[in-house]
N, C-alpha and C positions, 0 to 999 in steps of 0.2 A: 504493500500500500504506500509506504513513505516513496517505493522510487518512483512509483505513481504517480503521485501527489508533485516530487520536482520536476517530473518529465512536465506535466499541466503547467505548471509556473514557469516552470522554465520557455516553455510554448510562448506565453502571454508576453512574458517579458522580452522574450525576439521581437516578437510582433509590433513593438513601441522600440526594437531599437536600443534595449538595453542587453546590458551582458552581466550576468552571474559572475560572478569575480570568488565566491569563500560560500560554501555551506558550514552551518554549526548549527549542529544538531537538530532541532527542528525549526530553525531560522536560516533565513539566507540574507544575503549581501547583495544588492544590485546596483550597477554604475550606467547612469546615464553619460553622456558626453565623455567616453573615456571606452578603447583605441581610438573613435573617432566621434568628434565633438557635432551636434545638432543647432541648429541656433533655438530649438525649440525644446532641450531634453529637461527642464523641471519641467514642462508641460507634459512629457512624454512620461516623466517619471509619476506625479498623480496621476494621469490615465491610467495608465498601469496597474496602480496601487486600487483605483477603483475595480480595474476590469477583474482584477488579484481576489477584490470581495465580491463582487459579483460569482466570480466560478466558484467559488466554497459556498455561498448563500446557495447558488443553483444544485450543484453535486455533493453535500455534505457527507456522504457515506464515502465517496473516496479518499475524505479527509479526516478521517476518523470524527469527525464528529464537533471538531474543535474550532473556537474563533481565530480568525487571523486578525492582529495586532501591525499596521503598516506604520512605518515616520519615514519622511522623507524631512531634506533640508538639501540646500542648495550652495556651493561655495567651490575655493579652489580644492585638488584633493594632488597630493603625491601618487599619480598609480606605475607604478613599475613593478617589475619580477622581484618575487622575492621565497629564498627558500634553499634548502640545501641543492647543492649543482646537481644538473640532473634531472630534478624534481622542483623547477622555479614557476612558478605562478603568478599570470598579472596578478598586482594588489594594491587597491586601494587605500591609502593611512590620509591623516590627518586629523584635524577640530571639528570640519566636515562631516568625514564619518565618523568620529566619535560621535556628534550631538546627533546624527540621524540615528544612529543605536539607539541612545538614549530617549526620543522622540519616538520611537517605536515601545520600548519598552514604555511609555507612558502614555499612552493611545489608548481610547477606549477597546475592548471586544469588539470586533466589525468594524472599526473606524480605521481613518488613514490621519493621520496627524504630521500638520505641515508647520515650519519652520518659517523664521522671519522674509529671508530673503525668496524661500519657497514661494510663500507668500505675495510679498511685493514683485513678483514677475507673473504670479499668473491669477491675479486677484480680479480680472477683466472673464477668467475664463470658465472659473469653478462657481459653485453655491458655497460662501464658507461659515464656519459659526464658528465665533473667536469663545476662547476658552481661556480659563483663567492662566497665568505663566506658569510657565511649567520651573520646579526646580532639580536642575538637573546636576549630577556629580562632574564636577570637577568646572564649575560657573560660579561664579561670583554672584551673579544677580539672575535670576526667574529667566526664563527664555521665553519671552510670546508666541505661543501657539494657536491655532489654528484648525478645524476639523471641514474635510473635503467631503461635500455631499456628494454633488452629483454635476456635471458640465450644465451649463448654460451657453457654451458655445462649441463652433464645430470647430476640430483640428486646425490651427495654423492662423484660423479668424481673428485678427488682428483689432481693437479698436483704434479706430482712426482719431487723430487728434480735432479738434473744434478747434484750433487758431489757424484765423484765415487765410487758404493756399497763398504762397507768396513763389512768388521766379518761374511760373509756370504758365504765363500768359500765352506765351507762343504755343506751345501744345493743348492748350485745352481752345484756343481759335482756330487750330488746325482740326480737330477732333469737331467742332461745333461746324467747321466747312465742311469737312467730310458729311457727315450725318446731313445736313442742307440738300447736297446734291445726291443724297440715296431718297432720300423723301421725295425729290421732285425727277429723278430721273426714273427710280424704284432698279436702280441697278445696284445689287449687294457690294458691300465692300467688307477687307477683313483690314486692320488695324493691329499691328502687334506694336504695345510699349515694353522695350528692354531698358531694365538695370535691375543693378543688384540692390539686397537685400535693402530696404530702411529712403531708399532716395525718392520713392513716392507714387510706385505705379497705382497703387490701389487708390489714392489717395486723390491723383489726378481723374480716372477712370469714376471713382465716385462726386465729384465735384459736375464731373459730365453729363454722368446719365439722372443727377439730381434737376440739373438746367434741366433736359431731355426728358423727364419725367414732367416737369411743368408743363411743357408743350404739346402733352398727349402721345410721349412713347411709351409704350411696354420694356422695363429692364427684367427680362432673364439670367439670373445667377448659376456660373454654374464654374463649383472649387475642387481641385484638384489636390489630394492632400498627400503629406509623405510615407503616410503610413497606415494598414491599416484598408487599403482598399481594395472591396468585392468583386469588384467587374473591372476590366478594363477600356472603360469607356468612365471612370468615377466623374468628371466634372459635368459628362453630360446624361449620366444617371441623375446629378443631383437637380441638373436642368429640368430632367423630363418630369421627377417626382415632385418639384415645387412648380411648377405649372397646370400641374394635373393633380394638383392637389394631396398625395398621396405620402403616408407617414410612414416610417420606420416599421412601425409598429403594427402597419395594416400587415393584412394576414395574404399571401398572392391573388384570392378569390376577390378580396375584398380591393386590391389595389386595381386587378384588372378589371373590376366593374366599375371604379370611377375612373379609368383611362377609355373607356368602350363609351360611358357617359359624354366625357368630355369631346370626345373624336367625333360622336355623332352631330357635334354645332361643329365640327372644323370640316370634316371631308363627308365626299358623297356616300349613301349608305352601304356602295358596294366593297368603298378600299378600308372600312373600319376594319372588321377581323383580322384583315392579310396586317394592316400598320400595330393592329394589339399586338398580332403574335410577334412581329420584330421589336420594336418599340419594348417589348417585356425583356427582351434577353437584352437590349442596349440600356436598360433602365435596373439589370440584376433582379428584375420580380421574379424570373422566372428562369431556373439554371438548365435550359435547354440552348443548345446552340443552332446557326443556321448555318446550312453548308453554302449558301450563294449571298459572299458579301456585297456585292452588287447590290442586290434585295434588300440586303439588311441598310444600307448608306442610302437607299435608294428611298426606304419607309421614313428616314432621319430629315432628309430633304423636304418630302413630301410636307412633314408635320412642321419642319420650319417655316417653309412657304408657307402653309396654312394659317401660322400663326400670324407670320407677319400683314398678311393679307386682310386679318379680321384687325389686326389693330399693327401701326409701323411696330417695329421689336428690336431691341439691342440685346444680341446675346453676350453677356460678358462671361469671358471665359479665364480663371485666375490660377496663376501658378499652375499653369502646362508645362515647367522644365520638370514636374514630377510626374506627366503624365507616362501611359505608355506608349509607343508606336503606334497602336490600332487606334486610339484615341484623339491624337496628332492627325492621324492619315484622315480621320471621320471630320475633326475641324478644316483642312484643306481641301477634303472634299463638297463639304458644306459651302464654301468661301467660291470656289470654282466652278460649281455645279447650277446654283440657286437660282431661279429669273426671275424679272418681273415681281419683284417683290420690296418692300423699302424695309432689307433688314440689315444690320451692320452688325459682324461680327468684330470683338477687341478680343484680343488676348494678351492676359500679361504675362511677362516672362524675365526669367533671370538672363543672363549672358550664357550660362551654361545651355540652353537650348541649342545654340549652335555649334557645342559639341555633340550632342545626339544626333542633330536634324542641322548639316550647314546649308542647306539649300532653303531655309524652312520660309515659305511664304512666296519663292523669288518666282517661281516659272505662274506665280497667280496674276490673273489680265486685272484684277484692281485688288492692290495690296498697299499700304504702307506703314512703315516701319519709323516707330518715334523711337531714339536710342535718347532715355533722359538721364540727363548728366544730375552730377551733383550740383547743389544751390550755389551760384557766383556772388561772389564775396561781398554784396552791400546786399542781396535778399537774406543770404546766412545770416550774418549778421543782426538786420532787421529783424529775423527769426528769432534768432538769439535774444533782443532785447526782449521781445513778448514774454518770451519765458523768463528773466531776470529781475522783471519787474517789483523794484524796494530792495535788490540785492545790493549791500556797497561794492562802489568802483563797475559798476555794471557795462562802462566802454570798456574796462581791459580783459574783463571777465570774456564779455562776447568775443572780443579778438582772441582769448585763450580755447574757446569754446570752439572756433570757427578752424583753428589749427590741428584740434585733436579731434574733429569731426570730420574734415574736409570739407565739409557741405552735405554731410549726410544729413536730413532732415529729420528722421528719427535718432540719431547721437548729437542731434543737437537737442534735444527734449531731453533724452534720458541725462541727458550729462549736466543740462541743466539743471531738470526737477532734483539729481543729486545735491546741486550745490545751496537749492534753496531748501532743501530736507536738512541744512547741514552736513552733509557728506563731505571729502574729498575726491574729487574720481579721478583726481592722479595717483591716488594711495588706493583707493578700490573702485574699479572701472563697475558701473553700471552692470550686471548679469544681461543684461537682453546686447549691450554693445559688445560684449564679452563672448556670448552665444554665437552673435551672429561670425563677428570674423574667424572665432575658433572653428568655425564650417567654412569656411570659405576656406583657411590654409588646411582644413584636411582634405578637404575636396581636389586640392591639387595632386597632382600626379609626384611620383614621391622622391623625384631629381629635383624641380623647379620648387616644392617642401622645404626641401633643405637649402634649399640657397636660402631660400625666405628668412631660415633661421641663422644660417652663418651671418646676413645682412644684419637682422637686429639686431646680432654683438657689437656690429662693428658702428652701429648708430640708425639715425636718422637717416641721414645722408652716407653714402657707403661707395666702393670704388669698382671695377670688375679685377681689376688687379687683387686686392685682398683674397675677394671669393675665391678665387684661381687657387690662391695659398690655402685658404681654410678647407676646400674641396680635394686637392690633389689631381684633379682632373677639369682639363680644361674644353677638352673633345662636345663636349654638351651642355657648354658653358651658357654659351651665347644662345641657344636653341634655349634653353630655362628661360633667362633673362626676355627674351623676347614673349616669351608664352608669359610670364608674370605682368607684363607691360601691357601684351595685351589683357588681359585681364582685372587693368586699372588696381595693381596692386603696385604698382611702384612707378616713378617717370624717368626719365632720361634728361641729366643737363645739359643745356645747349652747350656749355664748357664745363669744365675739371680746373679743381684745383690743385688738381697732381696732374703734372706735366707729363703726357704720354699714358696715359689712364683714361678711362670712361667713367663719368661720375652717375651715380643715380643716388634717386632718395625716393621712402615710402612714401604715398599717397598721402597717409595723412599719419600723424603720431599713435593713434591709438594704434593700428595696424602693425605698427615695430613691437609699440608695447606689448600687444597679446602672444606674436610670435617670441619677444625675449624669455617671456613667462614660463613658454612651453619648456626650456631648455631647462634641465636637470643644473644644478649650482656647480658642480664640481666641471661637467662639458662649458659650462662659461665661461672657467677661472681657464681652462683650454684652451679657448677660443679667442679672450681678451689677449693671451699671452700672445698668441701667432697676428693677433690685429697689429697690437703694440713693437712688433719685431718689426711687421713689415714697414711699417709709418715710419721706425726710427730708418729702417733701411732707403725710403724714400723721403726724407725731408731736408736734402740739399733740393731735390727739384718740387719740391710742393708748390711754390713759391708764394705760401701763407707755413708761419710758421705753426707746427699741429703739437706745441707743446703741452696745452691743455689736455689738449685730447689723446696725448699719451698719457700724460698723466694720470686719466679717468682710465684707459684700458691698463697701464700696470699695475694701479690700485684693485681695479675687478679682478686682476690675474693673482692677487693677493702676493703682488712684490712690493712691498713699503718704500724698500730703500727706493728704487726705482721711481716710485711714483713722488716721492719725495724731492726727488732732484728735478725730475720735471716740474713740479709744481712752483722748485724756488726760478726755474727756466719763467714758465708762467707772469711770475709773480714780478720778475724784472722788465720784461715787457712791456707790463701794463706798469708800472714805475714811469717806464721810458716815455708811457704815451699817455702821461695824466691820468691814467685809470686808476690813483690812489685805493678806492673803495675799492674794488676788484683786487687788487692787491695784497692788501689787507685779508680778503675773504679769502684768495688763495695762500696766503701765509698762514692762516688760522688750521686750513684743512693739513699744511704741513705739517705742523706743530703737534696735531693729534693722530698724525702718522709716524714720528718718530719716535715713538717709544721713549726707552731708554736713554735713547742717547743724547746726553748733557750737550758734549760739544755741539751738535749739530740744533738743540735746542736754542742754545745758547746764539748762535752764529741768525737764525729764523727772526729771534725774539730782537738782534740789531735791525736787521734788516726789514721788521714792522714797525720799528721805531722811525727808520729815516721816511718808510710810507706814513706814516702819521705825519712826523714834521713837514713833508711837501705839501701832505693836505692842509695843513693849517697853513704855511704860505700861500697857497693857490688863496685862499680861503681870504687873507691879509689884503692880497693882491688886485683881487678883484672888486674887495668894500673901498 
């Protein structure tokens, strides 16, 4: 029965994308976001824990009989091998999984009990009933808790924010021309908006068919989700079953008589049964298949045209880079097919699309393609201030805001709402910012990975010369870097500041940040060492000198003396060029790197003294 009983759990928890990491005893371990990170796994990890009591409420006897106790909690976690050689096993440690233990063991019978930051990422998604804090060993103070009833929204359903669209003018007049000439020509068009995660497809797309809704169209929803899904056709299952009325819960007798209902207002009495029976298997009411996909794309057209015919209809179609090929092939055939009809299909999509499907949309007779960029730098901004609002110093803030976003429009909210919560989100990045780019760098392919990570060592801004050194091989060097480029994870400078080099820098800071994180501490202190070799070895041609910025790589590689001597390199420098204060702050960081040793304290502690006296001359000079 017990191996029963993990085989079922274990089932559930693939199913959402998680991995079993430690059985003990009649408890298990499960890791969301860890070999490969989701931008969505606390969401995935409550699902789970619900669907986890669900199958013991449903099959109690293969459980012996017994409640299941869940706690989830959300944070960073240490997961590597660990165990005698031989016998090593991913595992998960940290504060992390400690308080999710803890947070399980204090769960009611049947409940799932969730954690703060659990919490605050998916409180848009669940029904939750806040419970008194929990106090857990080894906390200082009560831990806020949480109990997950049941969803109130579908997989990946994101709430849209209420502050009003900004930098998006051009595309949503483009979208309102488009939809103009389907209405008055009634010739279909299809629409795909590309970008990644957070920069606003859903966001512009609802802004759209809200106008488009006033003016007498029909919007059709139809979500494609990561996990989880019955047919493969899911977004335009979810199309057919909210148009047609029909719930989760209907029973097949019950769905296909309000689809037989509904079809007798849309088409003539002879093509209802032939469109029920395909229409059932494109919609999963019914797990028979047809052997003539013709037929089956053929019934999909039909009931589109129909629709659009009784009233104009926007079918929106969301997050098709998780669709399947059969699903993709059915929207292109819809797009290509349809007459005489005033319907407009959108889909939105990530950039990953056009590694599945690179031709996706092109050989269509009306098609186009909005690739939206991130927000340019006085809407961010603007953005920025909405959310700042009573925050102090709120222009430097949004300029900080606008650098470790790029213009993502959602890590401009979440990094915001951090800082007016109090937070720091240079010390703890937002979970949903942190989600999303930890899937983006696993999503890459596992050469252009690891460049990603050798770059964060070596900073912000980073050289191809270094990578060459941190990689050992340079054969697929350039092939990474260009695949990352494209992929608007890193840009290319028009010059270098290392003479005979190629300079690039991340996208945006948070981006370095999450890839540095990913690096184990001990592969750092590695990695700074071979950054810091190569810079010394290049810094007659830099022609900036990079003594700072040695100094930060041999202090990471945890060489004191090293980063010490840099630091006093630094510190003169900025002497030489009135940078007193600077100075100062790099003589301070020397001071608390040299340990022991007197002389060399001693020799720092002259050398802040003469930065002090200039500053107060400068200071003289100027009154």
């Amino acid at each position: 029965m017990a191996d029963r009983a993990q085989t079922r759990f274990g089932e559930v928890v693939a199913g959402f994308g998680g991995t079993v990491v430690s059985v003990m005893g009649d408890g298990f371990m499960v890791v969301f976001g860890a070999p490969v990170a989701h931008e969505d796994d606390a969401e995935r990890a409550v699902r789970a824990g619900l669907a986890l009591q669900e199958l013991v409420r449903a099959d109690p006897q293969d459980f012996g009989g017994l409640p299941l106790r869940v706690g989830v909690n959300t944070g960073s976690v240490i997961f590597a091998p660990v165990g005698p050689k031989g016998r090593r096993d991913p595992t998960a440690m940290g504060d992390t999984t400690n308080t999710a233990a803890r947070l399980q063991t204090a769960a009611p019978r049947g409940g799932v009990l969730v954690g703060p930051e659990t919490y605050r990422t998916t409180k848009d998604l669940f029904r939750y009933e806040a419970v008194e804090p929990v106090t857990l060993k080894g906390k200082k103070d009560p831990v806020p808790a949480w109990i997950a009833h049941d969803a109130i929204s579908e997989p990946t359903a994101r709430t849209l924010s209420t502050t009003p669209m900004m930098g998006r003018e051009h595309e949503l007049r483009l979208l309102i021309e488009t939809w103009a000439r389907v209405m008055s020509e009634e010739r279909p068009h299809l629409v795909t908006i590309v970008a990644p995660a957070g920069v606003g497809k859903s966001r512009l797309a609802a802004e759209f068919t809200e106008i488009s809704s006033e003016a007498n169209a029909r919007v059709a929803h139809g979500r494609t989700h990561a996990y989880g899904e019955s047919t493969g056709y899911g977004g335009f299952a979810r199309l057919i079953r909210s148009l047609l009325g029909i719930f989760v819960t209907d029973t097949p007798d019950a769905a296909s008589t309000k689809m037989r209902e509904r079809l007798d207002t849309l088409v003539p009495q002879g093509e209802v049964a032939d469109m029920v029976a395909h229409l059932s298997v494109l919609a999963g009411i019914t797990g028979g298949t047809v052997e003539d996909k013709a037929r089956l794309f053929g019934a999909a057209r039909r009931f589109v045209e129909a629709l659009a015919h009784e009233q104009p209809t926007i079918f929106l179609f969301e997050d098709i880079h998780w669709g399947e090929p059969s699903y993709l092939d059915l929207i292109e055939y819809l797009a290509s097919r349809c007459r005489d009809a005033p319907a407009m299909f959108i889909a939105l999509a990530r950039p990953t699309i056009y590694d599945e499907r690179a031709g996706w949309g092109g050989g269509l007779p009306a098609h186009t393609a909005i690739a939206l960029d991130p927000l340019q730098e006085d809407a961010a901004l603007k953005l920025a201030s909405t959310y700042l609002q009573g925050v102090d110093d709120a222009d430097e803030v949004a300029h900080r805001l606008l650098h470790a976003s790029g213009g993502n429009p959602l890590f401009i909210e979440e990094l915001a709402a951090a800082i007016v919560e109090g937070r720091d989100p240079s010390r703890e990045m937002p979970t949903n910012v942190r989600s999303i780019i930890a899937a983006r760098l696993d999503a890459l392919p596992a050469g252009p990975r690891s460049v990603m990570l050798n770059a964060a060592v070596v900073g912000e801004v980073f050289w191809r010369g270094v990578l060459e050194r941190l990689s050992g091989d340079a054969s697929a060097l350039d092939e990474h870097l260009d695949l990352l480029e494209a992929r608007d994870l890193i840009r290319r400078a028009r010059a270098s500041r290392i003479e005979g080099d190629v300079e690039f820098a991340f996208k945006h800071s948070s981006i370095r940040d999450v890839a540095y994180d990913t690096l184990a501490k001990s592969t750092r202190r590695d990695r700074h060492r071979a950054v810091a070799e190569y810079l010394e070895a290049r810094a007659g041609n830099s022609g900036v000198s990079p003594a700072n910025l040695l100094a930060h790589h041999w202090e990471e590689s945890g060489d004191a003396l090293k980063s010490v001597q840099w630091l006093l390199a630094a510190a003169e420098e900025a002497s030489r060029g009135w940078a007193g204060e600077e100075a100062i702050a790099l003589l301070d960081r020397a001071i608390a790197l040299a340990g022991d040793d007197e002389a060399q304290i001693r020799r720092i502690r002259l050398m802040r003294g003469f930065a002090m006296t200039s500053i107060m001359h400068r200071e003289m000079d100027l009154s």
